[in-house]
C-alpha positions as CSV (number, residue, x, y, z in Angstrom):
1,X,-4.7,83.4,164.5
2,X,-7.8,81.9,162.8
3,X,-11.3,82.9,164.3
4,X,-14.3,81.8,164.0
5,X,-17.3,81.7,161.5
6,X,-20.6,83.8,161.8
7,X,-23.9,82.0,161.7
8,X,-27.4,83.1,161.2
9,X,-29.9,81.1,162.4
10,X,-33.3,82.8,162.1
11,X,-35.8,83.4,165.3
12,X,-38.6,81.4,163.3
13,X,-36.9,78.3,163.2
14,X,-38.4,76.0,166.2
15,X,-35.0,75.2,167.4
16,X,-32.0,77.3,167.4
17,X,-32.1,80.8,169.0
18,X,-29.7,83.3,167.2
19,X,-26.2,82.2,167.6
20,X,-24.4,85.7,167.3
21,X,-21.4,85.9,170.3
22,X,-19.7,84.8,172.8
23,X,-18.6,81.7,170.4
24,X,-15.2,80.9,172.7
25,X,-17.9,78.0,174.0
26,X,-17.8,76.6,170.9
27,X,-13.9,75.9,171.1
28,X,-12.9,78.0,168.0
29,X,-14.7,76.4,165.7
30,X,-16.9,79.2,164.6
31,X,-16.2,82.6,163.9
32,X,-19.2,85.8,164.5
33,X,-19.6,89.1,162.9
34,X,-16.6,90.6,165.0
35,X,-14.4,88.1,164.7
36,X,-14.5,88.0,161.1
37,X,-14.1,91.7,160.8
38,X,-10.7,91.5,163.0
39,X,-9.4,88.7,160.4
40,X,-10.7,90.4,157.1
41,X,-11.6,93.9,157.0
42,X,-13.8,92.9,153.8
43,X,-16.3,91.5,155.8
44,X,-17.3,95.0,157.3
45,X,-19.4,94.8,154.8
46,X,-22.3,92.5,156.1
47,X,-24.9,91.0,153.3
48,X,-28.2,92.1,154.0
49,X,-27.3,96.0,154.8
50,X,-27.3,94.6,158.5
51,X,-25.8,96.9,161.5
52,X,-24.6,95.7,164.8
53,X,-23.9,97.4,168.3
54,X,-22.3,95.0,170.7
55,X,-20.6,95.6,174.4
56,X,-19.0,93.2,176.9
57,X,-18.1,92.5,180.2
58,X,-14.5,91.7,178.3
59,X,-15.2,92.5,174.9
60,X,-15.4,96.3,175.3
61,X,-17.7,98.1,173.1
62,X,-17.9,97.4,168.9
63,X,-20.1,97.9,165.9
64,X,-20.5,97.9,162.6
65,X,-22.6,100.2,160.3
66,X,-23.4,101.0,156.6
67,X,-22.8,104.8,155.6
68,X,-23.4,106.1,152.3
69,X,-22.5,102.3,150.5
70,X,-19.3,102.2,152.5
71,X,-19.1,99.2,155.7
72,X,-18.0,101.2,158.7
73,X,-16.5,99.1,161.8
74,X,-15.3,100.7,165.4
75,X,-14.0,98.3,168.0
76,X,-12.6,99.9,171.4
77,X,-10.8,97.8,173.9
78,X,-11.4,94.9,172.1
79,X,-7.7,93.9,172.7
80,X,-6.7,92.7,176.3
81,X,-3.1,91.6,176.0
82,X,0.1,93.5,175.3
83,X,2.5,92.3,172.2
84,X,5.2,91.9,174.4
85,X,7.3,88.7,175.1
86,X,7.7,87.5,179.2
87,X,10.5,86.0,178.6
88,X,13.1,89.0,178.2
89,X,11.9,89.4,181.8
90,X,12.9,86.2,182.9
91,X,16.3,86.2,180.8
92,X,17.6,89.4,182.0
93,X,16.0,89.6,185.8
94,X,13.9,93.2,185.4
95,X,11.1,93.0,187.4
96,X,9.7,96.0,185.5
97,X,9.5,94.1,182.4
98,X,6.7,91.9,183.8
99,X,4.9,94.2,186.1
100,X,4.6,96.3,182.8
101,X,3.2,94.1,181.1
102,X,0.1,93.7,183.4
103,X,-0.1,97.6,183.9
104,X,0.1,98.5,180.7
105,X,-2.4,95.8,179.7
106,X,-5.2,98.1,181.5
107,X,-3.5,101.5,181.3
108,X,-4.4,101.6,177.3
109,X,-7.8,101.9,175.4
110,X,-6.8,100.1,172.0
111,X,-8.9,101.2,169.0
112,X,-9.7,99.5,165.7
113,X,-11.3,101.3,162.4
114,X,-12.1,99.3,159.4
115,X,-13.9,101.0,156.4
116,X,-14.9,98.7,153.4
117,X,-17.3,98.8,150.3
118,X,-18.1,96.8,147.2
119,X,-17.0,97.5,143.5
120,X,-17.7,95.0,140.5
121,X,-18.7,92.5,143.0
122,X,-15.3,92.3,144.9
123,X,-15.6,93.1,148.9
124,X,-13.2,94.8,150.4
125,X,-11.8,96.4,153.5
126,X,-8.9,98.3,155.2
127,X,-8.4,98.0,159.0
128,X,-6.2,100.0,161.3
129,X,-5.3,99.2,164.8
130,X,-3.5,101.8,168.0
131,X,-3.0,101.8,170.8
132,X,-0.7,104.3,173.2
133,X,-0.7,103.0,177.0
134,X,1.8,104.7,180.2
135,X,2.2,103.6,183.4
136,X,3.3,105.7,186.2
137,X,5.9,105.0,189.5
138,X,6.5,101.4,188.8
139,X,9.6,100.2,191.0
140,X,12.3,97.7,189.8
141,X,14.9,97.0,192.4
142,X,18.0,94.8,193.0
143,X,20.6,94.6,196.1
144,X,21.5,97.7,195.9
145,X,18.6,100.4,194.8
146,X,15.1,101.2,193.7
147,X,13.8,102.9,190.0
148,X,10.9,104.3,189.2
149,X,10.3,103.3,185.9
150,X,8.1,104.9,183.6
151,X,7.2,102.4,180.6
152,X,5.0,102.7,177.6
153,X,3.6,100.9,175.3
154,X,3.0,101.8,171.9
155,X,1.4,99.3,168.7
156,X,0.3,100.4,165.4
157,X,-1.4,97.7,163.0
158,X,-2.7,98.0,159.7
159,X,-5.5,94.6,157.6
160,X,-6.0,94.4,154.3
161,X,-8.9,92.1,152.9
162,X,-11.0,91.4,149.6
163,X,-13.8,88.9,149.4
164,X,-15.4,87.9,146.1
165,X,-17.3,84.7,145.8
166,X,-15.8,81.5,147.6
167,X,-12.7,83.3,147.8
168,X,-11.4,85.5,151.0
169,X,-8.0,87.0,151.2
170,X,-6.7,89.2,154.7
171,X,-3.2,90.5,155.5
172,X,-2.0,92.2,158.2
173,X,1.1,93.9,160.1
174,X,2.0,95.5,163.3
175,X,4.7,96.8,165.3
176,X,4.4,97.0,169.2
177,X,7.1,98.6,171.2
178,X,7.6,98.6,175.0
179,X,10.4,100.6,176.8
180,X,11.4,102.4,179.6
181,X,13.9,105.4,179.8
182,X,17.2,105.1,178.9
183,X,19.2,108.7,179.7
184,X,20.1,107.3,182.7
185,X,18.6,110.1,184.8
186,X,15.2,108.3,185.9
187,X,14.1,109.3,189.7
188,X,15.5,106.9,192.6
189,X,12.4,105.5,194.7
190,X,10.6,108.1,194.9
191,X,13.5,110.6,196.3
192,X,14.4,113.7,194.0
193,X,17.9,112.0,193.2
194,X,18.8,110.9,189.7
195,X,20.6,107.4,189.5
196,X,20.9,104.9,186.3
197,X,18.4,102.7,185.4
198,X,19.1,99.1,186.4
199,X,20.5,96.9,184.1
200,X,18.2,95.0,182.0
201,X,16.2,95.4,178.5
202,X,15.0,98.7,178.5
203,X,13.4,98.4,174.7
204,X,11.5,95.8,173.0
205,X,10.0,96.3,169.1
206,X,7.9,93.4,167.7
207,X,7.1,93.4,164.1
208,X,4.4,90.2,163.5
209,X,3.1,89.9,159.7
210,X,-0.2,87.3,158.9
211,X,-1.7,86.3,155.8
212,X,-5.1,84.3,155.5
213,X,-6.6,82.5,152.6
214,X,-9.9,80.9,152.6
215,X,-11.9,79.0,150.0
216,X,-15.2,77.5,150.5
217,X,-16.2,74.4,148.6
218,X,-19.0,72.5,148.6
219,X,-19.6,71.7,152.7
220,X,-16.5,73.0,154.2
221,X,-14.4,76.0,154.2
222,X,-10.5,75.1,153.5
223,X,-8.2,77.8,155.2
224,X,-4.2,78.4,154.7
225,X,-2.4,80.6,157.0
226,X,0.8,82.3,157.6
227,X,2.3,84.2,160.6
228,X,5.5,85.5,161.1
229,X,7.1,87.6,163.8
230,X,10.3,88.8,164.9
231,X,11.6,90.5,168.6
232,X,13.9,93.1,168.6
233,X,15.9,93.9,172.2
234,X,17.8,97.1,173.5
235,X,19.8,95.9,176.7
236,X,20.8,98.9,179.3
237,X,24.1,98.2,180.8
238,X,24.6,101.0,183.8
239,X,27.0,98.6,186.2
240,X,29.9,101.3,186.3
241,X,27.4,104.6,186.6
242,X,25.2,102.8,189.9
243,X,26.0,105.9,192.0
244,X,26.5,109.0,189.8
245,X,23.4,109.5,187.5
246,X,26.0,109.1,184.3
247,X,24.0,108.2,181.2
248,X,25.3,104.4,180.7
249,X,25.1,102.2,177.5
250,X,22.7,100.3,175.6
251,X,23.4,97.3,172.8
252,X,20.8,96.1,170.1
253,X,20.2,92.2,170.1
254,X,18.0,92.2,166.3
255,X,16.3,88.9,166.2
256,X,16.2,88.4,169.9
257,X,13.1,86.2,169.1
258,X,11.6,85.3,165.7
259,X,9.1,83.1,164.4
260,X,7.3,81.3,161.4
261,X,3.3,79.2,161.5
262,X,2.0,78.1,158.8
263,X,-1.5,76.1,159.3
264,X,-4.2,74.8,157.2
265,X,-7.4,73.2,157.4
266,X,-11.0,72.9,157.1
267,X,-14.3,74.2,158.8
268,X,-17.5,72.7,158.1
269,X,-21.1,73.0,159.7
270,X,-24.1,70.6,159.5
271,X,-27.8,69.8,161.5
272,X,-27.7,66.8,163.4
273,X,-31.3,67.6,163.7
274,X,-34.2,70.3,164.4
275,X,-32.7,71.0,167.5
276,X,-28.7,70.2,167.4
277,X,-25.7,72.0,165.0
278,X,-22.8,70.5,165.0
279,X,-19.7,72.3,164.0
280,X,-16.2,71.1,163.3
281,X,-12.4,72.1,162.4
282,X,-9.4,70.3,161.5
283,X,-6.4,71.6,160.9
284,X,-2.5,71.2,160.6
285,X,0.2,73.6,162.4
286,X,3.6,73.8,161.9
287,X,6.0,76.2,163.8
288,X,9.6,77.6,164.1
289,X,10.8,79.5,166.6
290,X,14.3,81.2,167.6
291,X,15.3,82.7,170.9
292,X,18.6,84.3,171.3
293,X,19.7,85.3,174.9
294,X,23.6,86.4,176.4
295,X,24.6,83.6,176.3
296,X,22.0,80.5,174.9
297,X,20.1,79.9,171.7
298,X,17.3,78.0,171.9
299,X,15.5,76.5,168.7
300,X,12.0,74.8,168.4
301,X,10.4,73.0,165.9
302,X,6.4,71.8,166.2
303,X,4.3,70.1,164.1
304,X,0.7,69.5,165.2
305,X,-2.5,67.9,164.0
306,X,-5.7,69.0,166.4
307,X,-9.4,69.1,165.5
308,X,-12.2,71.0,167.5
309,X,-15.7,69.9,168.0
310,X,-18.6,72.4,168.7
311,X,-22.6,71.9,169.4
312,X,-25.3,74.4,169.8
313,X,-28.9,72.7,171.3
314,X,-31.8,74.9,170.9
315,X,-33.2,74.8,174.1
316,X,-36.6,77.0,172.7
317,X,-36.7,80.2,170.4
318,X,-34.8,82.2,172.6
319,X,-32.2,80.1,174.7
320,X,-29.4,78.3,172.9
321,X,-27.3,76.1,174.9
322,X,-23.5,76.0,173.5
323,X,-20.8,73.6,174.4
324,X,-17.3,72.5,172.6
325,X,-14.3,70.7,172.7
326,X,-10.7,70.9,171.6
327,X,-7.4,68.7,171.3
328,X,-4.4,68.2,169.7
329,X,-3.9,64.1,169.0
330,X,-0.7,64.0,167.4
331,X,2.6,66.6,167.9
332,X,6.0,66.3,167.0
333,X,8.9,68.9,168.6
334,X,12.2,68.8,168.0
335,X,13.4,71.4,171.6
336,X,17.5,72.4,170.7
337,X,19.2,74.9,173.5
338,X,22.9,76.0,172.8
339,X,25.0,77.4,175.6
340,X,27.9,79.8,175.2
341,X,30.8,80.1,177.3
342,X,30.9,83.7,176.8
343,X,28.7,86.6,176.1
344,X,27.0,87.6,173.3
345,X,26.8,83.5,172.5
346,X,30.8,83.7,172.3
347,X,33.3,81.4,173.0
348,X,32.3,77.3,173.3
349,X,29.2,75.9,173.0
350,X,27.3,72.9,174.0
351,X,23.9,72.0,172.3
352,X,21.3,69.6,173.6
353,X,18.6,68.2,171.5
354,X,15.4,66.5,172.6
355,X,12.7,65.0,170.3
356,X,9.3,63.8,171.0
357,X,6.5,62.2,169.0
358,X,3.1,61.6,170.5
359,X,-0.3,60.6,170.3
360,X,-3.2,62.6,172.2
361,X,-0.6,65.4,173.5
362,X,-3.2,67.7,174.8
363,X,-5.9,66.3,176.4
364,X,-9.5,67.9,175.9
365,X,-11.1,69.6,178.0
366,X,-14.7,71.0,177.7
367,X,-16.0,74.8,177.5
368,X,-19.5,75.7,178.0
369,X,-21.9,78.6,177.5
370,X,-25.0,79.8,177.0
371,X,-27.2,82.2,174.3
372,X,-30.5,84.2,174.7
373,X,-32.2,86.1,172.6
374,X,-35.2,88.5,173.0
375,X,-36.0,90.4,169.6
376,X,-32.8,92.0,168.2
377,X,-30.9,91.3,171.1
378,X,-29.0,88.4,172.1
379,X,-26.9,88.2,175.6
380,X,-24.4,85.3,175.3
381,X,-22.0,83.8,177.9
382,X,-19.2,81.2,179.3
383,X,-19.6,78.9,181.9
384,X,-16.3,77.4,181.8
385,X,-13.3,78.9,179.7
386,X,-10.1,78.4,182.0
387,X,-8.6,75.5,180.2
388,X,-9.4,73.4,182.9
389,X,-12.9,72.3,182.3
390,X,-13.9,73.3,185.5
391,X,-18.0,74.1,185.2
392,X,-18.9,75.5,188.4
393,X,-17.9,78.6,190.7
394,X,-14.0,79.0,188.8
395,X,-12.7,82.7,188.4
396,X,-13.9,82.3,184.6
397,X,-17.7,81.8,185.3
398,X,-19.5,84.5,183.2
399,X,-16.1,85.2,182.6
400,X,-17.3,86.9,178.6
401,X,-21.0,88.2,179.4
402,X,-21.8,90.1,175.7
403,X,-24.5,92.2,174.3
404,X,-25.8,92.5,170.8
405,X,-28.2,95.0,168.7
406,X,-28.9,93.8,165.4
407,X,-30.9,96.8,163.5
C-alpha cells in the first residue's frame, strides 16, 4: 500500500504551521515520518539527526531515535486490523471465523522494530513486525450444539529498504495465521464435556509479499509498486463424530485466495501561495484476484486510473487547516464465477462473465482535519474520515487525534 510523503514546513514561515500527522485528511496524498518508516525501513534514518515521540488516540504509541550513528524506530499498536480474509466466514458458515476477527483485532499488542544507518552514502534499514493475539470462550453454534472456541492469531513480518539519492527501494513479507483447535476435544458451551469442533475452516495462513520503487525527478516523485498475496485454508470436517468427542478430519485447500497489484504513479507538491500547499497523486492500478471455494471459483480482473487532491491553509503560525479529496474516474473489471456440480469444484461447471467499463466509478468524497502546533509539538486531527464525507457529529469525528515531540 503506498503512504504518504513527510513535509517540513518550518514555524518561521508566516503561513504554514508544521504539517507532521494525522495526514489521512489529506486523502493519501502525502506520506509523514511514520508512514515512511512502515514503507522503507531506510528512512529511520531522518536527515538532520532529528528524533520523534508520537501517541494517538488510534495510532498507539511510536518513535524514532538516533543511537550511536544507527536510526532506531519502535512502533506499538500501530496496526488495527487482522490479516485475515471474511470471506472464508461467509463461504463456510463459522461464526467464529468473524467474531475472531474483531476479538483478536484488540486482544493483540503488534510491535514494529526497524534499525537503520548510513554507509558510503547509501541509507538503509531492516524492519520487523509481530504480533501474538488469543481470545478466550468464543461460542460458534449451529442446530444442534455450542463450541467454545479458542482462536489465535499469530503474524510475523520482516522490510527491507535502501535509499541513496533520488532513488528509494523497500521490500517486505509476512505470514499471518489464524486457527482454532482441531483435536476435536474442544469444551461444549461451557459444560466440562468434550465434543468435535463444528465444521468449518479451522486454519487460515496468509503469506503477502510487496516491493516499492520510488524515483524523484525534477517536481514529482514517480512510484512502481508490487503486491502479491496468497490464502491458504484448513477445512474441519467432524459431521460423523457430532456426539462422541472422536478427533474428525481436516483437508488443505492451497490457494484458497491469491492475488497480484501492480500500480504506478506520480506524487508532486507545490505553493499555490504564502498561505495554501497543494498536493497531488496520480496513479494507475491493476489487480488479479482468485478465490476458490467447495464448489465455485471466482476470478476478478481491475484496472483503475484515480488521482487524489490535497490542500493545507495556514490558518496562522500554529493552526494548519487540512482538507483532501479522492476518486477513481475510469475502472475496467472483468467479474468471472464458475460453479461446480460437485465438491472440491468437481463434476460440471457453469461460468458467468460480466464486464464493465466506466467513467467517474467512485465518486469523491471529502476528508477534513485540522493541525496545531505549539513549540515542538504538534496535535493533529480528522474531522471527517468515514468515506462518506459526513463533516459533523459522525462516529469518525476526532476519529485519529495524534501527538508529536520533535527533539
Amino acid at each position: 500500500m503506498l503512504h504518504k510523503r513527510f513535509i517540513f514546513v518550518s514555524l518561521l514561515a508566516p503561513s504554514l504551521s508544521f504539517a507532521s500527522t494525522a495526514t489521512e485528511s489529506l486523502s493519501g496524498v502525502t506520506r509523514d515520518v511514520f508512514d515512511n518508516l512502515s514503507e522503507n525501513p531506510a528512512l529511520v534514518n531522518v536527515e538532520g539527526g532529528k528524533n520523534y515521540l508520537r501517541i494517538g488516540k488510534e495510532g498507539g504509541a511510536q518513535s524514532i531515535m538516533g543511537v550511536d550513528g544507527f536510526g532506531l524506530g519502535v512502533q506499538v499498536n500501530t496496526m488495527k486490523e487482522v490479516l485475515m480474509t471474511s470471506e472464508s466466514a461467509d463461504a463456510y458458515n463459522m461464526d467464529a471465523l468473524k467474531i475472531a476477527q474483531s476479538k483478536l483485532s484488540t486482544a493483540g499488542m503488534p510491535l514494529q522494530f526497524t534499525l537503520g544507518g548510513v554507509a558510503n552514502g547509501i541509507k538503509w534499514g531492516l524492519g520487523l513486525q509481530y504480533e501474538n493475539a488469543k481470545a478466550t470462550g468464543l461460542v460458534s453454534s449451529d442446530d444442534k450444539k455450542s463450541v467454545v472456541v479458542d482462536p489465535s492469531y499469530m503474524m510475523t513480518g520482516y522490510r527491507a529498504g535502501l535509499v541513496r539519492d533520488e532513488l528509494e527501494v523497500s521490500a517486505g513479507w509476512s505470514r499471518a495465521t489464524w486457527k482454532v483447535g482441531t483435536d476435536g476435544t474442544l469444551k461444549a458451551g461451557g459444560a466440562d464435556a468434550k465434543i468435535g469442533l463444528l465444521d468449518g475452516a479451522s486454519q487460515q495462513m496468509n503469506d503477502a509479499l510487496d516491493v516499492t520503487v520510488r524515483y524523484q525527478a525534477k517536481a514529482a516523485q514517480w512510484f512502481v509498486a508490487f503486491e502479491q498475496s496468497k490464502s491458504k485454508l484448513t477445512l474441519w470436517d467432524n459431521t460423523a463424530n457430532a456426539a462422541n468427542g472422536v478427533a474428525g478430519t481436516s483437508t488443505d485447500r492451497d490457494e484458497f485466495m491469491k492475488g497480484q497489484t501492480i500500480s504506478f504513479g506520480a506524487e508532486n507538491s507545490q505553493s499555490i501561495n504564502e498561505n495554501v500547499k497543494h498536493f497531488m497523486k496520480s496513479w494507475f492500478t491493476y489487480l488479479k484476484s482468485t478465490e476458490n471455494l467447495n464448489k465455485q471459483k471466482t476470478e476478478v480482473t481491475d484496472m483503475s486510473l484515480s488521482t487524489a487532491h490535497g490542500f493545507e491553509a495556514g490558518l496562522s503560525s500554529w493552526a494548519t487547516l487540512r482538507g483532501g479529496v479522492q476518486s477513481t474516474f475510469w475502472g475496467s473489471m472483468s467479474h468471472k464465477i464458475t460453479d461446480f456440480a460437485a465438491d472440491n469444484q468437481g463434476g460440471t461447471s457453469d461460468t458467468n462473465e460480466v464486464k464493465a467499463s466506466n467513467m467517474l466509478r467512485a465518486v469523491a468524497y471529502p476528508t477534513l482535519g485540522m493541525g496545531f502546533k505549539f513549540g515542538a509539538y504538534t496535535i493533529d486531527a480528522t474531522f471527517a474520515q468515514d468515506n462518506t464525507g459526513s463533516i459533523g457529529f459522525t462516529d469518525k469525528i476526532l476519529g485519529k487525534v495524534e501527538v508529536t515531540a520533535q527533539f
